[in-house]
C-alpha positions as a Markdown table, in Angstrom:
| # | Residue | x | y | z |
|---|---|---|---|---|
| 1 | Unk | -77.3 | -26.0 | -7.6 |
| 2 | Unk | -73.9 | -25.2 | -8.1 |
| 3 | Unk | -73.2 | -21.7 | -9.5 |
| 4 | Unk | -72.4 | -20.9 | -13.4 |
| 5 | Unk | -68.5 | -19.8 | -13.6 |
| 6 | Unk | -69.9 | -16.4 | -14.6 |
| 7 | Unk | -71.6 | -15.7 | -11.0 |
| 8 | Unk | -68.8 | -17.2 | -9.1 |
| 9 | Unk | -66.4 | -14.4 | -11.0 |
| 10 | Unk | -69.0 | -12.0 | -9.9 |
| 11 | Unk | -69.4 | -13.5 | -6.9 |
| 12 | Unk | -65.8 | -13.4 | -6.2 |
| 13 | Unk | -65.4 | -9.8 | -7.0 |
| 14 | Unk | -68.2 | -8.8 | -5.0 |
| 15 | Unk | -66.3 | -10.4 | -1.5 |
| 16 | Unk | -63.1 | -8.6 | -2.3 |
| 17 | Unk | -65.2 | -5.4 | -2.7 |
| 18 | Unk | -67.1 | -6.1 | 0.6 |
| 19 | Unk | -64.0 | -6.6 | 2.5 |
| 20 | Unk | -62.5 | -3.5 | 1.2 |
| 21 | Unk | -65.6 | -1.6 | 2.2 |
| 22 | Unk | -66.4 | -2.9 | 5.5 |
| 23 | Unk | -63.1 | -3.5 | 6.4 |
| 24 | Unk | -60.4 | -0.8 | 5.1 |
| 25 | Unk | -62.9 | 1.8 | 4.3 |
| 26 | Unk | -66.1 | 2.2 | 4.8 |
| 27 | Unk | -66.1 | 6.1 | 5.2 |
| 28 | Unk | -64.5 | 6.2 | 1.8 |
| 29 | Unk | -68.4 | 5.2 | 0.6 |
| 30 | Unk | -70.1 | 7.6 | 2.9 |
| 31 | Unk | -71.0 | 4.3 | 5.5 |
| 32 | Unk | -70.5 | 4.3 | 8.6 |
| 33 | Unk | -70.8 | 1.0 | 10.5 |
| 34 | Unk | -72.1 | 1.0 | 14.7 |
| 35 | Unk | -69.7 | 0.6 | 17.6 |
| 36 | Unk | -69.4 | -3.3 | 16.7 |
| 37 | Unk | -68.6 | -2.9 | 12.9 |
| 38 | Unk | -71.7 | -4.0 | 11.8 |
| 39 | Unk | -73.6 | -2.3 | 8.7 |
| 40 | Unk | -77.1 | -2.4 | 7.5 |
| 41 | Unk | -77.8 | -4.3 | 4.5 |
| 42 | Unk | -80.0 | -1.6 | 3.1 |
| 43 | Unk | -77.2 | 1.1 | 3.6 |
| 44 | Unk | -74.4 | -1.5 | 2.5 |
| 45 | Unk | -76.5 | -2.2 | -0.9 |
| 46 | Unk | -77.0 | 1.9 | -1.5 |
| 47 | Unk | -74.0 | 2.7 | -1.1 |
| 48 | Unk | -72.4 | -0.4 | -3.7 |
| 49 | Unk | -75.4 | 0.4 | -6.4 |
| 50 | Unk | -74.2 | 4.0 | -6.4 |
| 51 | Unk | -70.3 | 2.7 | -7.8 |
| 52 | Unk | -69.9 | 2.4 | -11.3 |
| 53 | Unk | -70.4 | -1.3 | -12.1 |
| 54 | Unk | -72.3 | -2.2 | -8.9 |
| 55 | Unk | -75.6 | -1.3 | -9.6 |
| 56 | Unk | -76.6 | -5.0 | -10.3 |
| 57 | Unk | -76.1 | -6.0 | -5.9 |
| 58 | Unk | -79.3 | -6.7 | -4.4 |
| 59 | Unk | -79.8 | -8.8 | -1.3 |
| 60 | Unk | -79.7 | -12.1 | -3.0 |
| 61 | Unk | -76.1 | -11.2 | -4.5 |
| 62 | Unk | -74.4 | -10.9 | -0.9 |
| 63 | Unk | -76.5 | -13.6 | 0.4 |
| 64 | Unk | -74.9 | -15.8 | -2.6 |
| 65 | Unk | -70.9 | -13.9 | -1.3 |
| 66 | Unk | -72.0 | -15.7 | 2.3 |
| 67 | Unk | -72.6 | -19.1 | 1.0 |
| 68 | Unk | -69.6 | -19.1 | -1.1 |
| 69 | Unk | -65.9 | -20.0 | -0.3 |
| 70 | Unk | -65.2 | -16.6 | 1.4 |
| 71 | Unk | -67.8 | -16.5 | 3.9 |
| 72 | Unk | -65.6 | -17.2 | 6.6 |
| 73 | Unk | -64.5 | -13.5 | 6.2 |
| 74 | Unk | -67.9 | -11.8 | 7.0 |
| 75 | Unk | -70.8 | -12.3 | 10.4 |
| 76 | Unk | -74.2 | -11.4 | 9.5 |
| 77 | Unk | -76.7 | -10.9 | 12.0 |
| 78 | Unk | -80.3 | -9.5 | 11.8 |
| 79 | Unk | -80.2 | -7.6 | 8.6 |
| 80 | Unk | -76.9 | -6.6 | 9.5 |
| 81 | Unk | -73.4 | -7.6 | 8.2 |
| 82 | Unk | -69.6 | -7.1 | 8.9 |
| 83 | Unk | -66.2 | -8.5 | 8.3 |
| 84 | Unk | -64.2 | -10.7 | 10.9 |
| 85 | Unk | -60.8 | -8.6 | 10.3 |
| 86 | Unk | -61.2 | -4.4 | 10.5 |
| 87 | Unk | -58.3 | -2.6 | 9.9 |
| 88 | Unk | -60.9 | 1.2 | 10.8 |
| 89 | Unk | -61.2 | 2.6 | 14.6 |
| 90 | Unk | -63.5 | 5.8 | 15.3 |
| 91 | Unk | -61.7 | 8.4 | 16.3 |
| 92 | Unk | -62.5 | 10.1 | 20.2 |
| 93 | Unk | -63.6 | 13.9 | 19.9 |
| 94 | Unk | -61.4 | 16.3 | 17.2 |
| 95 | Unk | -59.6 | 19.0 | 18.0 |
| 96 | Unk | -59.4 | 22.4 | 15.9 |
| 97 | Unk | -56.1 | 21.2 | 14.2 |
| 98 | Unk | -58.1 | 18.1 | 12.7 |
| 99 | Unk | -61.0 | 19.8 | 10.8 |
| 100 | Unk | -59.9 | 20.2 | 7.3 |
| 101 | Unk | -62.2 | 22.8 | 6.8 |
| 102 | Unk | -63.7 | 25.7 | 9.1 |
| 103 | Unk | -67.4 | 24.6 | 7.4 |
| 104 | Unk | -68.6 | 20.7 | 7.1 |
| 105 | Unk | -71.8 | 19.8 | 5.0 |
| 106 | Unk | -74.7 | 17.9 | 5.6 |
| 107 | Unk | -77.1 | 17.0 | 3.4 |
| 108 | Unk | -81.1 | 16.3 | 5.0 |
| 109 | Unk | -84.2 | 15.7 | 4.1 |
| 110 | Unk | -86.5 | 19.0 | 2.5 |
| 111 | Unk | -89.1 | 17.7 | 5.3 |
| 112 | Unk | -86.3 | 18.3 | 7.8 |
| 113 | Unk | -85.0 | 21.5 | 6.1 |
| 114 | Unk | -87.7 | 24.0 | 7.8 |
| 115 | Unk | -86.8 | 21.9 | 11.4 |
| 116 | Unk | -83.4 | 22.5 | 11.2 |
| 117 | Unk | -83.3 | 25.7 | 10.3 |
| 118 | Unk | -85.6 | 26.5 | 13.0 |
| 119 | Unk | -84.6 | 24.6 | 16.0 |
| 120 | Unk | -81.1 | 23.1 | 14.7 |
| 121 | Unk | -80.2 | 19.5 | 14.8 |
| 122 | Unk | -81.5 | 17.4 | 17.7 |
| 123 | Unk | -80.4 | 14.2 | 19.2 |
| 124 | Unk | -82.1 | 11.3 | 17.8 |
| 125 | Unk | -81.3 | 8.1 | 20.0 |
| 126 | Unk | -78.8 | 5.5 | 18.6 |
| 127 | Unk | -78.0 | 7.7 | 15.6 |
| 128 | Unk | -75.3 | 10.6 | 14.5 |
| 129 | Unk | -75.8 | 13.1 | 11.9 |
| 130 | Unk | -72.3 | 12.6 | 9.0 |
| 131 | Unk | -70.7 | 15.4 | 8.2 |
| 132 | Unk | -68.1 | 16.0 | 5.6 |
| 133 | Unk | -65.9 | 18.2 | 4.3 |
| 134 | Unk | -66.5 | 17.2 | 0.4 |
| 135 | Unk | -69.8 | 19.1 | -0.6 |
| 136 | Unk | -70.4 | 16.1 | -3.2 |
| 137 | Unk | -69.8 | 13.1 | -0.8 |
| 138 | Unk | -72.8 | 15.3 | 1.6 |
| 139 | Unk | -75.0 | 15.3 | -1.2 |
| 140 | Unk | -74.3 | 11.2 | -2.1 |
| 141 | Unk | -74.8 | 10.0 | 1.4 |
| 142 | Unk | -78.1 | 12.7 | 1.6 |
| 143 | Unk | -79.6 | 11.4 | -1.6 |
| 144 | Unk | -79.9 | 8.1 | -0.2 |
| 145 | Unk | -82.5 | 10.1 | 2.1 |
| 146 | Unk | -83.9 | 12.0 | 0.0 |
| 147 | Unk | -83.5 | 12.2 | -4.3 |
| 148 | Unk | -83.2 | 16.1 | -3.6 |
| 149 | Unk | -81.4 | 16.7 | -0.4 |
| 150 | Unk | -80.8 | 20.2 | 0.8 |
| 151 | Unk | -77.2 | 20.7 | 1.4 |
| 152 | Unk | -76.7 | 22.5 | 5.1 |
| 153 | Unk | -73.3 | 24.3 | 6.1 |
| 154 | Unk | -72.0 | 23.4 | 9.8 |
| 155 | Unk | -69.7 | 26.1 | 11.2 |
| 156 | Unk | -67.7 | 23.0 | 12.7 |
| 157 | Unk | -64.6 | 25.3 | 13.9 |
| 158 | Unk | -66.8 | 27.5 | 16.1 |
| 159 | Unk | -68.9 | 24.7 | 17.3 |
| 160 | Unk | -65.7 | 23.4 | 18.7 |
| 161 | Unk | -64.7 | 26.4 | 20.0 |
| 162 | Unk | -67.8 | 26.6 | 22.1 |
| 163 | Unk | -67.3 | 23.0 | 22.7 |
| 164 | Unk | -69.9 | 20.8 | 20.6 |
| 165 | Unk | -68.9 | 17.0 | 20.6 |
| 166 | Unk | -67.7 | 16.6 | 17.2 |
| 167 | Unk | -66.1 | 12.3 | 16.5 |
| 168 | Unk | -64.0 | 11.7 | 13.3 |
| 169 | Unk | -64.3 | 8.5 | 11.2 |
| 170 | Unk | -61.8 | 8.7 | 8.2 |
| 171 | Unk | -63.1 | 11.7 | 6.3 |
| 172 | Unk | -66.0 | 11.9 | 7.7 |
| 173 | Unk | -66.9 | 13.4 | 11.0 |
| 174 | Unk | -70.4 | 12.3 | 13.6 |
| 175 | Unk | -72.0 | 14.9 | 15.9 |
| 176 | Unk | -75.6 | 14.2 | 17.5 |
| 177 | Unk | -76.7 | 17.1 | 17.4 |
| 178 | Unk | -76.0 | 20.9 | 16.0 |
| 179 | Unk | -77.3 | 24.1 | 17.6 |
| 180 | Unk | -79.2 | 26.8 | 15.4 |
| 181 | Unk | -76.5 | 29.2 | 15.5 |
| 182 | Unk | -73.9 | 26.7 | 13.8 |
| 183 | Unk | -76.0 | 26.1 | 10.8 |
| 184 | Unk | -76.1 | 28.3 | 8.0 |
| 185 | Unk | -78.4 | 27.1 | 4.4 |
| 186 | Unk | -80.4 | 27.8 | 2.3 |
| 187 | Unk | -83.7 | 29.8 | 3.0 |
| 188 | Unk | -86.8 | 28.0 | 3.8 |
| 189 | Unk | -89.6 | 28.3 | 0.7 |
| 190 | Unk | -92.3 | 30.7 | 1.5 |
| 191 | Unk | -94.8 | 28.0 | 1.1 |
| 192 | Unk | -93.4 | 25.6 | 3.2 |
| 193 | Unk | -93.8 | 28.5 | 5.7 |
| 194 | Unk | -96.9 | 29.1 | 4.9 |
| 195 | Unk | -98.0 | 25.5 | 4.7 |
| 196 | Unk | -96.4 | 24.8 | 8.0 |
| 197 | Unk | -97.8 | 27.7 | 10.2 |
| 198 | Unk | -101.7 | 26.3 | 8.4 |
| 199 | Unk | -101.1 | 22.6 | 9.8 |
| 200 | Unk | -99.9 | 24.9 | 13.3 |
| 201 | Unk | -103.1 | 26.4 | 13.8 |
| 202 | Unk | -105.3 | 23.6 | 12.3 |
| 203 | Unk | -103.6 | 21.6 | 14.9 |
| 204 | Unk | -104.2 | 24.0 | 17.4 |
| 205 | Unk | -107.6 | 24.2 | 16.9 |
| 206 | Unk | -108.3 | 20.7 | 17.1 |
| 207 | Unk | -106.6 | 20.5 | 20.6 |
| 208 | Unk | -108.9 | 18.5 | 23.3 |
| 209 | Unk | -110.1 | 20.3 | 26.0 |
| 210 | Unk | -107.7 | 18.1 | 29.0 |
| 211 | Unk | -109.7 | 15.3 | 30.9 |
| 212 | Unk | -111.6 | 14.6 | 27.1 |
| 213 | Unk | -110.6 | 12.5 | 24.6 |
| 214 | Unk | -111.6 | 12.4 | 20.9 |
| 215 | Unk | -115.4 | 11.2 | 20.5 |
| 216 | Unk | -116.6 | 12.4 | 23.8 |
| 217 | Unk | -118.6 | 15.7 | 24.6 |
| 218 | Unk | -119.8 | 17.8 | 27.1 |
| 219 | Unk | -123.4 | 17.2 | 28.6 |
| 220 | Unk | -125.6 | 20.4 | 29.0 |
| 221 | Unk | -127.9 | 19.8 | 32.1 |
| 222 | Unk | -130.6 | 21.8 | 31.0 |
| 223 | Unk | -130.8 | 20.1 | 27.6 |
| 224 | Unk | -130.1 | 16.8 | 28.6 |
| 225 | Unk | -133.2 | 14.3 | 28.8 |
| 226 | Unk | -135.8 | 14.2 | 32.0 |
| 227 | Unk | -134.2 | 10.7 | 33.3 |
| 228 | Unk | -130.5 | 13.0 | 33.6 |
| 229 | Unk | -132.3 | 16.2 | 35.2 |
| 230 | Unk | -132.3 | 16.2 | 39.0 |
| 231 | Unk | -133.2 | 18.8 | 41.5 |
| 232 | Unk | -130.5 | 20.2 | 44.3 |
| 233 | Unk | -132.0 | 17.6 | 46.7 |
| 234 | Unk | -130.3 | 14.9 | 44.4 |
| 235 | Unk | -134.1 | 13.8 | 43.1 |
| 236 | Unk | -135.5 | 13.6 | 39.2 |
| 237 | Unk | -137.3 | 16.5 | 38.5 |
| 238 | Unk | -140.7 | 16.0 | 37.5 |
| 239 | Unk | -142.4 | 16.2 | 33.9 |
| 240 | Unk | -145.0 | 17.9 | 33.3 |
| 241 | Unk | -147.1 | 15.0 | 32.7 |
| 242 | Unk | -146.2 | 13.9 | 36.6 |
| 243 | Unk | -147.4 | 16.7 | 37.9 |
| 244 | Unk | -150.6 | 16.4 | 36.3 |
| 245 | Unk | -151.5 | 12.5 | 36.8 |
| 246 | Unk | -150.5 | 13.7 | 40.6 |
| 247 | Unk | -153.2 | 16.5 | 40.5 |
| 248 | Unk | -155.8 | 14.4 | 39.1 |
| 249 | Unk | -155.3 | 12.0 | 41.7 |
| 250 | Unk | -155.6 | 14.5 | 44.2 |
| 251 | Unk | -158.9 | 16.0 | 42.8 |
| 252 | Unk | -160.4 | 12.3 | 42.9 |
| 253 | Unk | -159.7 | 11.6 | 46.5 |
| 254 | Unk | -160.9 | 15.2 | 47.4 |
| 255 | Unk | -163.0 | 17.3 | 44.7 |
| 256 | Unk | -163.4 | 19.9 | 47.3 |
């Protein structure tokens, strides 16, 4: 079916967007595409819906761009999707002179808010935590996280001073991971605490003794059944009712 003029206008403008996004600027959007320029379609779509006049793009809208007349410009792969032509490279590691400001922001998760604070930022494999030096663009690209993000404070400059690998991609900047002592936010709820240190010690509690696993127990010799009770010599110990068929057989073979 071909499509109404109407969707190939919208079509149309939806490409020329694409193409400015995946390959002028992504970082202008908060996205940042992996080392072969490819970007998710999920973070492609979040990042278009949250533009002024793009909130309609969905899936089927970019699947209707790469079956249209400009699909020679874009690859997609396995939920994945980039232009042909990039005119972005990542940057190698910043130096001091490059950080705009002394402090970046990040905006997180509130489930990751009591980690952080605790134990900093650690490496995840295959991913990078974005900084930025716009408070508002921090809190854009952490919504799509979380509808409430908690808005951290990187002390970049002395975390390059004491030399933390810190990349730059437009105006945004990649780390994988931040100490504690670089991160400065806001104070972690008292009932999170609380709520936290519970499910520590419930957890603690429920720890398996080693060499058991969940559904076993411990047999206690003395309690366990005749059939399981053995004497030192490696025998069964007799019942009661064995030793007293035994001495009524001895009485009937000799009653004196």
């Amino acid at each position: 079916m071909l499509m109404s003029r109407r969707n190939r206008f919208k079509s149309g403008n939806l490409s020329h967007m694409l193409v400015y996004i995946l390959g002028y600027r992504p970082f202008e959007f908060g996205v940042v595409p992996d080392e072969e320029g490819f970007v998710k379609y999920k973070d492609l779509i979040r990042a278009l819906n949250e533009e002024p006049g793009w909130g309609y793009v969905r899936q089927g809208s970019i699947n209707e761009v790469l079956m249209g007349e400009d699909r020679f410009l874009f690859e997609a792969i396995e939920g994945k999707i980039r232009t042909i032509e990039r005119r972005w490279t990542f940057n190698n590691e910043v130096g001091l002179s490059e950080i705009p400001l002394k402090i970046l922001f990040l905006g997180i998760r509130g489930k990751a808010h009591p980690i952080a604070m605790d134990k900093g930022l650690r490496p995840v494999e295959g991913l990078h935590y974005i900084l930025s030096s716009d408070r508002e663009m921090a809190e854009r690209i952490g919504r799509r996280r979380d509808p409430d993000p908690v808005i951290l404070e990187i002390m970049a400059e002395a975390a390059l001073r004491e030399g933390l690998d810190i990349r730059r991609f437009g105006d945004l900047f990649l780390v994988k991971e931040v100490p504690v002592r670089f991160i400065a936010g806001p104070p972690v709820p008292k009932r999170v605490i609380k709520a936290r240190a519970e499910k520590d010690a419930k957890k603690r509690e429920q720890e398996i003794v080693p060499g058991f696993q969940g559904g076993t127990f411990l047999l206690d010799i003395e309690k366990a059944p005749a059939q399981y009770r053995r004497d030192k010599g490696g025998k069964k110990k007799r019942t009661w009712k064995e030793d007293a068929r035994k001495e009524r057989k001895r009485m009937r073979s000799n009653p004196w």
